[in-house]
C-alpha positions in Angstrom: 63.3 109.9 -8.1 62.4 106.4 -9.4 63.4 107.2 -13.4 66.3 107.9 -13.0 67.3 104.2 -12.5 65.7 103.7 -15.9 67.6 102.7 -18.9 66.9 102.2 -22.8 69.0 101.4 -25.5 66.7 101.0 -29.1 68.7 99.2 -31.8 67.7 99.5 -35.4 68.9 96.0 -36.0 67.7 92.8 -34.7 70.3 91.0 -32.0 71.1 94.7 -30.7 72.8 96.0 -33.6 73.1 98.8 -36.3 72.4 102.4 -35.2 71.6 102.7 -31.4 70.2 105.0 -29.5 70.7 105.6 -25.5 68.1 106.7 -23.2 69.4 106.9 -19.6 67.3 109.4 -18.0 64.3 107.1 -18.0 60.5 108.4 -17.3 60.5 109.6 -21.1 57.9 110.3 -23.5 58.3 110.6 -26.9 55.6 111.4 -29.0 56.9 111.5 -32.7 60.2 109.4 -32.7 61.1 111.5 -36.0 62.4 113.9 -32.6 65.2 111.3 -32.5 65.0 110.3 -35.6 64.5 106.6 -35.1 61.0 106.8 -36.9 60.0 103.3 -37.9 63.4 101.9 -37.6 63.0 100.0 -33.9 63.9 96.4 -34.2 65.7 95.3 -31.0 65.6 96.8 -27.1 67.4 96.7 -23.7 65.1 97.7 -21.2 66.5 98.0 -17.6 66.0 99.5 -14.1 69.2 99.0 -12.6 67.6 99.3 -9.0 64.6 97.3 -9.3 64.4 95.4 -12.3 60.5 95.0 -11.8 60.0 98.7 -12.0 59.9 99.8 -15.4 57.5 99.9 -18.2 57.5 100.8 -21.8 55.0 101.0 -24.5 55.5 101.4 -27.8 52.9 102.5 -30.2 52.8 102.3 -34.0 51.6 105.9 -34.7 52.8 109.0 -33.5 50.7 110.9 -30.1 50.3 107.1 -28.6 48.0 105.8 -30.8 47.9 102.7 -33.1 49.2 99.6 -32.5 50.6 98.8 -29.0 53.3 96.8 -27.0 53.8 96.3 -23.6 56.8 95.8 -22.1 57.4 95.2 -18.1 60.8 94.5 -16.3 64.2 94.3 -17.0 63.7 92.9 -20.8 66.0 91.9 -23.6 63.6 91.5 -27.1 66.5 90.8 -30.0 63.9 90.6 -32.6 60.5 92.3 -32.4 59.1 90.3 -35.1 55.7 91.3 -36.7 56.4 95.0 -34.6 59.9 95.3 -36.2 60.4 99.2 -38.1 56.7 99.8 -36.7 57.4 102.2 -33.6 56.3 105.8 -33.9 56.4 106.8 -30.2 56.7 105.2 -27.0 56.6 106.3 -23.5 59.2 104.5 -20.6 58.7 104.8 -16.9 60.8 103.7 -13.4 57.8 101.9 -12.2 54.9 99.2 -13.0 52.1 100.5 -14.9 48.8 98.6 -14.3 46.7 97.5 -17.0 44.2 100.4 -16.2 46.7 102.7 -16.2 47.9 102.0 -19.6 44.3 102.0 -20.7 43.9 105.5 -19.7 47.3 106.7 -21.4 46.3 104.8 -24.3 42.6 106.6 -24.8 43.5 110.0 -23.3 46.9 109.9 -25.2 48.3 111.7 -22.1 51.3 110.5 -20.8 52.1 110.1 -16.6 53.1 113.2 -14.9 56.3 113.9 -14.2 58.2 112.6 -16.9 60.2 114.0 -19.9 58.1 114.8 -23.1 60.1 114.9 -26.4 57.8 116.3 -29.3 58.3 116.7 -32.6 
């Protein structure tokens, strides 16, 4: 299974400090990130897949359901400061492989994330 090679660690500081949380399961969905509660509080990432560092993919969104504001993020990636996105992120969804640009379209009108990942609600 390619997510499980996936790994996340969100900071609520910039330069990868302050609280932290671990995702290490990869191939996650998260559709209200008061579930973690980490609701508006992302301001740093580490985003690695420790097999492949090409395949991985996160998006963030600045509402809740994948919707408002988006990021893309693709390969092993180190952001210390997400600038004008910092405290923004509402959900996000991370995956062990590349997402095209039309596949992040779809999730991003249907609001449905890919199959065969962990969904973490509310």
């Amino acid at each position: 299974m390619v997510n499980r090679d996936v790994r996340l660690e969100m900071f609520a500081d910039v330069n990868f400090a302050g609280r932290r949380i671990q995702l290490r399961r990869g191939g996650v969905a998260i559709r209200d990130a008061r579930a973690l509660g980490f609701n508006g509080q992302l301001s740093s990432f580490r985003l690695r897949n420790v097999v492949n560092s090409r395949l991985v993919t996160l998006l963030l969104f600045s509402r809740t359901d994948f919707r408002g504001t988006m990021r893309v993020f693709r390969g092993n990636t180190n952001v210390a400061d997400l600038a004008d996105y910092n405290d923004r992120m509402s959900s996000l969804i991370v995956v062990g492989r590349r997402l095209t640009d039309a596949q992040i379209e779809t999730i991003r009108s249907t609001r449905v994330p890919p199959q065969n990942i962990l969904q973490i609600l509310q």
